[in-house]
N, C-alpha and C positions, 0 to 999 in steps of 0.2 A: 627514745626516738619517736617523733612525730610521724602521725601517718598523713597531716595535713599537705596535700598537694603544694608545692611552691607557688609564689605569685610572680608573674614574670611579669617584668615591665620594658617597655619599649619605647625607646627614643627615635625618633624620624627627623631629618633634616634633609637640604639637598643634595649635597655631595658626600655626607658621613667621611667628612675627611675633620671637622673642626666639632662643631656644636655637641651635636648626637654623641658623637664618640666621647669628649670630655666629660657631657652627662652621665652616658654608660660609665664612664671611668670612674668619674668621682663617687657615685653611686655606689659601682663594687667595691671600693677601696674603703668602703663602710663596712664590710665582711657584715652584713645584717642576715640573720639563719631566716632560711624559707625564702629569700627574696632570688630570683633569677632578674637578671639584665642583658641587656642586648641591644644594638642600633641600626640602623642602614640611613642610605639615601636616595633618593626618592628619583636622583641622576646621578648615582652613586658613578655607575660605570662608563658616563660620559666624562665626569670631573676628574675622574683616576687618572687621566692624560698627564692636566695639568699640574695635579694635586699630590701625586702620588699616592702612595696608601694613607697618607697621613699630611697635614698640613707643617709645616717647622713649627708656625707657633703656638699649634698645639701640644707639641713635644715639647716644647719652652715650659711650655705652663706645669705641664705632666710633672718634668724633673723637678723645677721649681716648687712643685708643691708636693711630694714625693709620693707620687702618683703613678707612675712611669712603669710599676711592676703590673699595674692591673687595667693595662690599655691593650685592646683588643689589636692583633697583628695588621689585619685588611680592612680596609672597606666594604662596607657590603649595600651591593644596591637592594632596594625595596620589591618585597614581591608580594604574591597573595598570601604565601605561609606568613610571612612578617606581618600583616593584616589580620589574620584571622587565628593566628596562634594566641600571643602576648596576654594577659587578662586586661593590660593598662596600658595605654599610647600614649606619649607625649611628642607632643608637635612643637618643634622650639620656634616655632613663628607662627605667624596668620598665614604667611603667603605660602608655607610649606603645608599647610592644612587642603589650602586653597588649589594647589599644585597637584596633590596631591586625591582631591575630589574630581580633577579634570584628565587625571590618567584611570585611575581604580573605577569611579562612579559610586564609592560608596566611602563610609567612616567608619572607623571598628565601634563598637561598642560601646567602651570606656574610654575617654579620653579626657586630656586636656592640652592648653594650646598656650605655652610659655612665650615670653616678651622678649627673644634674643636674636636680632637681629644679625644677618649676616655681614662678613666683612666687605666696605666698601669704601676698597683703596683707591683715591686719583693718580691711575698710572703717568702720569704727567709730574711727578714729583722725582725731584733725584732719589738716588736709591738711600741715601743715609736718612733724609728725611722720611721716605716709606716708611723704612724699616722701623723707626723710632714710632711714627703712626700707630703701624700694625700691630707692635708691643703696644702701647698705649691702650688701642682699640680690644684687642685679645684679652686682657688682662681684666679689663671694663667687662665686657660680656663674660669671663669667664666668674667676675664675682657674681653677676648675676645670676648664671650657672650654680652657682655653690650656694648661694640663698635660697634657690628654689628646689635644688636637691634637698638641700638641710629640712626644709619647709615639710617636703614630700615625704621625709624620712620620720617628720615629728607627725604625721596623720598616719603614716602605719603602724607607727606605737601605738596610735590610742585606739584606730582600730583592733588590732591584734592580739 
């Protein structure tokens, strides 16, 4: 057994009801030894209204890619423990980085700041066409999601 301290990493989005979570998710469901995961959002506890703990088509995704056992129960909003804990922040957007320097006034550390844009559905659509959207849309970001884990996962091998 290692005495090496874990490396936690941290995903930050705004609502941690979509982005963040699936990261965290797909991430653990690597079972990779030493690594700790975890997410929040940055309005976590405002979006929880609409969002509940969890988005649908995030759970869409979870099942479909049989992921679903290692998805964190709640949402969790952003605080200074989540800042100042983690050894590694990932910021699934600019604007969440950005959001994010205008509530805290500072950046952790280590970080970096992935290209996954939030969802953004024209409520003006009937609901069949939404819905076929937002799978569409979900599905897109979430490969990007799963590239840039896999990515993340292939630089702690070679560190490690």
């Amino acid at each position: 057994m290692s005495n090496k301290k874990p490396y936690h990493i941290h995903f930050i989005c705004i609502g941690n009801a979509y982005r963040s979570r699936l990261a965290e998710t797909y991430l653990r469901s690597k079972n990779l030894p030493g690594i700790i995961t975890s997410s929040s959002g940055i309005h976590a506890d405002f979006h929880k209204a609409g969002n509940g703990p969890i988005c649908w088509y995030a759970l869409r995704l979870a099942r479909k890619f049989d992921i679903i056992e290692y998805i964190s129960h709640s949402s969790t909003q952003t605080n200074l423990l989540h800042i100042m804990g983690p050894d590694h922040h990932i910021f699934m957007h600019q604007e969440v980085l950005h959001a994010h320097k205008n509530i805290y006034e500072r950046v952790p550390k280590k970080f970096d700041v992935w290209d996954i844009e939030d969802m953004h559905i024209d409520d003006g659509r009937i609901y069949d066409e939404k819905e076929k959207e937002i799978i569409r849309q979900s599905e897109a970001s979430f490969e990007k999601i799963r590239k840039n884990v896999d990515e993340l996962v292939e630089k702690l091998r070679l560190l490690g």
